[in-house]
C-alpha positions in Angstrom: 0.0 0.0 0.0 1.3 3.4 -1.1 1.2 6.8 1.1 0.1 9.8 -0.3 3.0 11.5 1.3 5.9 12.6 -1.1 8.9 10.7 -0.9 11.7 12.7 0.9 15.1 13.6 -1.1 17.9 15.1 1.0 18.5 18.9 0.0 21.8 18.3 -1.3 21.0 15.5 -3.2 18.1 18.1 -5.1 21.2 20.6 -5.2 23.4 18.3 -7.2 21.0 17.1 -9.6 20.3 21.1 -9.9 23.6 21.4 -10.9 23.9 18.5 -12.9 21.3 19.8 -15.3 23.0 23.4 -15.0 26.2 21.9 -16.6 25.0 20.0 -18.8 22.9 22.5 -20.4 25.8 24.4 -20.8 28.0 22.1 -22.2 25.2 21.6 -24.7 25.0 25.7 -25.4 29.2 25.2 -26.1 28.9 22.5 -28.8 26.1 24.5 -30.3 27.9 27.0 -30.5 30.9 25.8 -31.7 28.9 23.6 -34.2 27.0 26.4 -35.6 30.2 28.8 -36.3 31.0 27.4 -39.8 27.6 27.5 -40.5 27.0 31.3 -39.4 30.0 32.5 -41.5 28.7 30.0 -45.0 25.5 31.9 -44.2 26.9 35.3 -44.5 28.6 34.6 -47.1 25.9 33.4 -49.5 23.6 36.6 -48.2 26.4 38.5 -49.6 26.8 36.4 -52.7 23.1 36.6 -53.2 23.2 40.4 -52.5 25.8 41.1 -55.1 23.6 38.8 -58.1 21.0 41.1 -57.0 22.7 44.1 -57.7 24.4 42.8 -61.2 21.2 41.2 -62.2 19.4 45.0 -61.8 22.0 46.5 -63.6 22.3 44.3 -66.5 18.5 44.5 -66.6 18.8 48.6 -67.1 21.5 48.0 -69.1 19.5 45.6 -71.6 18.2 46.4 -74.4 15.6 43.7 -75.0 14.6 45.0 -71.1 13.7 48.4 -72.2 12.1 47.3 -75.3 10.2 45.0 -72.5 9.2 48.0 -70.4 8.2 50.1 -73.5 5.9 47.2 -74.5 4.3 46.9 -71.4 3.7 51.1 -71.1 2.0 50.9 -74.4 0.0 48.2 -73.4 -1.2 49.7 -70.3 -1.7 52.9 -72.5 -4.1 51.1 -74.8 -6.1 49.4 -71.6 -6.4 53.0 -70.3 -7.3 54.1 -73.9 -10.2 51.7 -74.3 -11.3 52.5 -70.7 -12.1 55.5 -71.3 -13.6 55.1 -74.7 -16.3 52.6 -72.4 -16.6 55.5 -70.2 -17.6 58.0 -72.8 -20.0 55.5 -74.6 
């Protein structure tokens, strides 16, 4: 037959499971960290890669011609829409 007390554990016996935990979780926090170091700096490094394609792939679009003859396409077209618009307005 079981009490419904709860079973008694020494105070220092509590304090060096405490403690237990306390180093383990930091060892865990250290190999993290040194784990996730190489990946933190490959990170970077392909934000800043992807940065830069960014930047090249804006500039070779303004330099394009086939781009501007894209944009000039696409303002006549919305030129026309606006065009026929108002034509079904005035009607």
């Amino acid at each position: 037959m079981e009490t419904v007390y709860k079973k008694y554990r020494p105070a220092h016996e509590i304090l060096m499971e405490y403690y237990w935990y306390v180093d383990h979780l930091k060892l865990e926090e250290d190999i993290f960290k040194q784990e996730m170091a190489p990946l933190e700096s490959h990170i970077s490094k392909l934000y800043k890669d992807y940065e830069e394609a960014v930047i090249k792939e804006q500039e070779r679009e303004s330099k394009s011609k086939s781009a501007r003859i894209a944009r000039k396409l696409e303002q006549m077209k919305l030129t026309e829409e606006l065009i026929k618009k108002i034509k079904v307005i005035k009607a």
